[in-house]
C-alpha positions as CSV (number, residue, x, y, z in Angstrom):
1,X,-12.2,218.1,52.3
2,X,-9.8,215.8,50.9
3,X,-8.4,212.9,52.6
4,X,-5.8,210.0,52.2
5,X,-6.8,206.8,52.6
6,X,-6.1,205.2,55.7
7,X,-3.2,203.1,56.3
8,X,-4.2,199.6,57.8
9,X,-0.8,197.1,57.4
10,X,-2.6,194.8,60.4
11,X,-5.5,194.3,58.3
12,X,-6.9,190.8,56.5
13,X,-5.2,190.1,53.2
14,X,-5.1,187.2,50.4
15,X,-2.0,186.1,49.7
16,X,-0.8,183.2,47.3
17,X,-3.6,180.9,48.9
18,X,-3.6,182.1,52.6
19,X,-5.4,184.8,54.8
20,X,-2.7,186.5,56.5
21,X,-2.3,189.9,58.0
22,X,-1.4,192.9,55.2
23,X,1.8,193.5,57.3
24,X,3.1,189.6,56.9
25,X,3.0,189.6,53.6
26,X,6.4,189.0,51.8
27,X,6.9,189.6,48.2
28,X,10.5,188.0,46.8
29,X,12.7,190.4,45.2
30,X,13.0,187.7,42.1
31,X,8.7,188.7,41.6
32,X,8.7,189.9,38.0
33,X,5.9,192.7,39.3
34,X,8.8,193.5,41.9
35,X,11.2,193.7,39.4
36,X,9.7,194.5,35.9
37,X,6.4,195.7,36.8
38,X,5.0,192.9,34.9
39,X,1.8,192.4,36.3
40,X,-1.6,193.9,36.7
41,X,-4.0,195.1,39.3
42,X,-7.2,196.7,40.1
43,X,-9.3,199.1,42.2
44,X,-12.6,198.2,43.6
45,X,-14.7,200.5,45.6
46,X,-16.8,198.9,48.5
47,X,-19.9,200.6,50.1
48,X,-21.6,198.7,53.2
49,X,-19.8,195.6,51.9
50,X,-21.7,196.3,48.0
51,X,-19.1,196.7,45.4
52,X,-20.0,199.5,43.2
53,X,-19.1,198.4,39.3
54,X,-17.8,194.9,40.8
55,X,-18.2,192.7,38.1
56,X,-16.9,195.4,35.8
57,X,-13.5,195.7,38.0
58,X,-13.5,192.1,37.9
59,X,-13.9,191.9,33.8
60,X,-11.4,194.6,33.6
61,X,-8.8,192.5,35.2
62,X,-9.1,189.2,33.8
63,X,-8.9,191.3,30.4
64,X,-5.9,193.1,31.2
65,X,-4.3,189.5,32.5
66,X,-5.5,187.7,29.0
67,X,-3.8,191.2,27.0
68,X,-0.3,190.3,28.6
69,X,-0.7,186.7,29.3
70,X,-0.8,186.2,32.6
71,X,-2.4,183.1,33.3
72,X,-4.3,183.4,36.1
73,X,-6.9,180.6,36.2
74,X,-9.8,182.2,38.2
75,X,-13.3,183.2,37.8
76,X,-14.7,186.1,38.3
77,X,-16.5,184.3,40.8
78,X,-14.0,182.5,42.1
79,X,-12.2,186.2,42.9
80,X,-15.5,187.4,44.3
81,X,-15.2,184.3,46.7
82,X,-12.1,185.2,47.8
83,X,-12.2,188.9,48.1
84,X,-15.4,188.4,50.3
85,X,-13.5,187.9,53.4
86,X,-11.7,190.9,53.4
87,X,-15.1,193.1,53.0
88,X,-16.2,193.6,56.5
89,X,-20.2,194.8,55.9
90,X,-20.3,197.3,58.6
91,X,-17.1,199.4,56.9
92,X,-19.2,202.1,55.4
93,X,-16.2,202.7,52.5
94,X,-13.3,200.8,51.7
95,X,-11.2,200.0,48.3
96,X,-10.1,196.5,47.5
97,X,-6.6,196.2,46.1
98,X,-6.2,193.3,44.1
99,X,-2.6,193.1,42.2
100,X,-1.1,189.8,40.4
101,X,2.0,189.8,39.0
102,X,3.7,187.0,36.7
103,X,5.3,185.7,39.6
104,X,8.6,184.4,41.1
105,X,11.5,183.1,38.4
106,X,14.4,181.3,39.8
107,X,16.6,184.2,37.6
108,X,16.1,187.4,36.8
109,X,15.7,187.4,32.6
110,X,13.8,189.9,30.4
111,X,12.7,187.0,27.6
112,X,10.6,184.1,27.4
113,X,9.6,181.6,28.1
114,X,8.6,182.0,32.1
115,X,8.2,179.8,34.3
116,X,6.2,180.8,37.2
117,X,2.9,180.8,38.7
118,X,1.3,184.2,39.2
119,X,1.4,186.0,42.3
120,X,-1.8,187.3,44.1
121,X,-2.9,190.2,46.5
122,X,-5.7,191.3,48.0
123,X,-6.8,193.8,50.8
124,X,-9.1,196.3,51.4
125,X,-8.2,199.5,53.1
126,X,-11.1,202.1,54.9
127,X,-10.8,205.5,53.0
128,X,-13.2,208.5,53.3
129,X,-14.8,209.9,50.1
130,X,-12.5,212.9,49.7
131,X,-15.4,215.4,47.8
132,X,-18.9,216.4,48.5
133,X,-21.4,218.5,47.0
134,X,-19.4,221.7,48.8
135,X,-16.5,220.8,46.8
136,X,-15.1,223.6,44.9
137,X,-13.3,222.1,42.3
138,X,-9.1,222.1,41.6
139,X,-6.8,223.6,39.0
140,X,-5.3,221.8,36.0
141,X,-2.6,222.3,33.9
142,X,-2.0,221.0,30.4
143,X,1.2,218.3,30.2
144,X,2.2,216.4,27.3
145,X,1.2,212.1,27.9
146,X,4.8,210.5,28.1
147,X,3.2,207.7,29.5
148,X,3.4,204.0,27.4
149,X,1.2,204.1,24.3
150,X,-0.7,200.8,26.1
151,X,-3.0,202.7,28.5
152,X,-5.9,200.3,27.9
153,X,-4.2,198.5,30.2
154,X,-4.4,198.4,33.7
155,X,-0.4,198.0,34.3
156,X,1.4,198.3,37.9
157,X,3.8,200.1,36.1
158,X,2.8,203.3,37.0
159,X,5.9,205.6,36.3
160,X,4.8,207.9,33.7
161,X,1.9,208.7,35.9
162,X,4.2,208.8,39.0
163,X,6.2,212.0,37.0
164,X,3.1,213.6,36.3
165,X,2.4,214.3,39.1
166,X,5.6,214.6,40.5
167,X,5.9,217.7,37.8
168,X,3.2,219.1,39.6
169,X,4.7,218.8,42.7
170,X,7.8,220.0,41.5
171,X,5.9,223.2,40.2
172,X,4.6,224.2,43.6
173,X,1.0,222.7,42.6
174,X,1.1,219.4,43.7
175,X,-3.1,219.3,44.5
176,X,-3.6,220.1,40.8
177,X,-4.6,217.8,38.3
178,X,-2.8,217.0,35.0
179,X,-4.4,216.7,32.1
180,X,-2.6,214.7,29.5
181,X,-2.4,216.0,25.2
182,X,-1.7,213.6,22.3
183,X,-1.3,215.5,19.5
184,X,-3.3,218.9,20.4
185,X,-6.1,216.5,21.7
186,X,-6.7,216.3,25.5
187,X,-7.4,212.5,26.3
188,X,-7.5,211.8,30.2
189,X,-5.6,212.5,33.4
190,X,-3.1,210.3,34.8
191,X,-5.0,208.5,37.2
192,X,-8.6,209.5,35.6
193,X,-10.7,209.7,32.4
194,X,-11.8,213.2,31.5
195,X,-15.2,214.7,30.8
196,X,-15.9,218.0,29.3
197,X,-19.6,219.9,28.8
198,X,-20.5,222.2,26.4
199,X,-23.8,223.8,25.4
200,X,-25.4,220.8,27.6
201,X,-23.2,218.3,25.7
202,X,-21.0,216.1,27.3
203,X,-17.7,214.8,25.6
204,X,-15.5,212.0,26.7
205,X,-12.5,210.4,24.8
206,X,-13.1,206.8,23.6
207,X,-11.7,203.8,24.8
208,X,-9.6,202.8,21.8
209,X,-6.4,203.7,24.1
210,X,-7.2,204.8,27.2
211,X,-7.9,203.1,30.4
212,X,-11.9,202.0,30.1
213,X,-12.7,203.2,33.5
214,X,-15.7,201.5,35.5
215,X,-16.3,205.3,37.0
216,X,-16.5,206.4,33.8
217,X,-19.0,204.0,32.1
218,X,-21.1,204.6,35.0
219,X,-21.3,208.5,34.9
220,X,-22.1,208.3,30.8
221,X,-24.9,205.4,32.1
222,X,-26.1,208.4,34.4
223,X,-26.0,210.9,31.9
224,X,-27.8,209.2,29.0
225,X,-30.9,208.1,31.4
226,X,-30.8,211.6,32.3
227,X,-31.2,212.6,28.3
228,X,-27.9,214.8,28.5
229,X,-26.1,213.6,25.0
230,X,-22.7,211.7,25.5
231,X,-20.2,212.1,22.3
232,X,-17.4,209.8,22.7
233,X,-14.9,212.5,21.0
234,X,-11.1,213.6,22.8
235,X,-11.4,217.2,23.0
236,X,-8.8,219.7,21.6
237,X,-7.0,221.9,24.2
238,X,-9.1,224.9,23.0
239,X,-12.0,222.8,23.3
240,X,-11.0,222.3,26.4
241,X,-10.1,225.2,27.9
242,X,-13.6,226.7,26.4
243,X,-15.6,224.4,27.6
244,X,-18.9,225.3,30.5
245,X,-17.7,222.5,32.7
246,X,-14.7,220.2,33.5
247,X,-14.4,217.1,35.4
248,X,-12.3,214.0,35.9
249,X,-13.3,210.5,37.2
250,X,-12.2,207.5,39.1
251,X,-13.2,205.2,41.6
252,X,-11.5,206.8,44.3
253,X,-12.0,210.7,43.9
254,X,-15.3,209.5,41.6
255,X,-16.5,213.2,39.6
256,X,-13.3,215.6,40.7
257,X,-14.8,218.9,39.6
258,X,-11.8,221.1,37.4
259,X,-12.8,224.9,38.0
260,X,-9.3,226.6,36.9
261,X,-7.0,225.8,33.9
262,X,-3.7,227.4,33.7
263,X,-4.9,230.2,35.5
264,X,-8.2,230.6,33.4
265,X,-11.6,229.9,35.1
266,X,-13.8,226.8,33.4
267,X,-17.1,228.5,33.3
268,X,-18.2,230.1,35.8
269,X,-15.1,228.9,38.1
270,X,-16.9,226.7,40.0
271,X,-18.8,222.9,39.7
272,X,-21.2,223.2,37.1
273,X,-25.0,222.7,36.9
274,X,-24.0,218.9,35.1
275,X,-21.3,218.1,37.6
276,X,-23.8,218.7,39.7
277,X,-26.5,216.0,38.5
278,X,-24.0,213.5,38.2
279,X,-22.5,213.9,41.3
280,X,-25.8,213.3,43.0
281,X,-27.0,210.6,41.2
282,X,-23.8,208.6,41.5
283,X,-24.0,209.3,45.6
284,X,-27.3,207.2,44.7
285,X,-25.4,203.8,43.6
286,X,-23.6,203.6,47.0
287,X,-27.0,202.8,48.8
């Protein structure tokens, strides 16, 4: 039951300083997020007007700015404020976009110094949670991670995960997931963190360079007040591929359920017993 968010260009964003429509907004082709990529952004998923893991988005960001130094000069709060506007309360689900770049130079250079004054967007667009509990799960497929050894953070430069899963499109499986192997060690997808479970264990990669995702802290919160034991270990491919249940997490698709692996069935090929428990408990933070 999958489906894309919804496309609102007339809808309220923040831009530089000024509430204007999504559609007005004009980025100049000298923006070093334009051009370079150089900037950061971050995903926030609204309920009823409640952000779910706000002030964890919001920490994420500001550390990602501080790691590439972008100075942005805003609170947490002071982004909350502004973001509030474009969070209507009666939108039952919606994702804020928030993206800031290093901003405009008079003349496109790689080095440094910079001088410009970071660029900043907001919006929010409606979307529909794409999975329930009927969900039965997708198929993965092992790829080697290409991607820039900096996953930690939380860049707009997005290519390596763009050809990931433009491999899977290109191999006639473009609803699949890819799973993504360092050195015969499995350690996250390319939009999404990766759980396994095994004999009522639950293993997750560390953080020590991979994106720290708010989803993800969330679901190992779940699962330790549950008692289910959480080892922060990156699973081999074997490991993997033996394991009782598979899953992969983010804000938007939240606990995507991973039945099939190169053709083999996880388990019993369907959302496990653990999936399961999460999945309803984290239904529980959206009210």
């Amino acid at each position: 039951m999958a489906n894309d968010k919804t496309n609102n260009s007339d809808s309220a964003a923040y831009f530089n300083g000024q509430y204007i429509p999504l559609s007005q907004v004009s980025i100049s082709p000298l923006d070093r997020g334009f051009l370079f990529g150089d900037g950061i952004y971050e995903v926030v998923p609204v309920y009823n007007g409640k952000p779910l893991g706000g002030e964890q988005h919001w920490q994420r960001l500001l550390e990602g700015l501080e790691a590439v130094d972008i100075p942005l000069g805003y609170s947490v709060q002071e982004l909350k404020d502004i973001a509030q506007p474009l969070l209507p309360s009666n939108q039952p689900s919606q994702m804020l976009y928030v993206q800031i770049t290093r901003g405009v130079e008079a003349v496109r250079k790689h080095r440094f110094p910079v001088e410009a004054k970071p660029t900043v967007l907001m919006f929010s667009t409606p979307f529909t949670p794409p999975f329930d509990k009927t969900y039965q799960g997708c198929d993965a497929y092992f790829q080697e991670d290409l991607r820039w050894q900096r996953c930690s953070i939380k860049s707009i430069s997005l290519m390596g995960n763009v050809m990931s899963y433009l491999q899977l499109a290109q191999n006639g499986v473009p609803n699949s997931e890819a799973l993504l192997v360092r050195n015969t060690h499995v350690v996250e997808a390319p939009s999404s963190n990766l759980f396994i479970a095994k004999d009522d264990i639950i293993f997750t990669p560390p953080v020590d360079n991979i994106l720290a995702g708010v989803t993800r802290k969330l679901i190992i919160e779940i699962a330790e007040k549950q008692g289910i034991e959480v080892r922060l270990v990156s699973p081999t491919v074997t490991e993997v591929k033996q394991a009782d249940e598979v899953w992969v997490s983010n804000s938007y698709e939240e606990l995507k359920p991973i039945t099939y692996i190169e053709g083999e069935k996880v388990g019993e090929g369907k959302p496990g017993p653990i999936w399961q428990r999460l999945f309803s408990s984290y239904q529980r933070l959206k009210q």
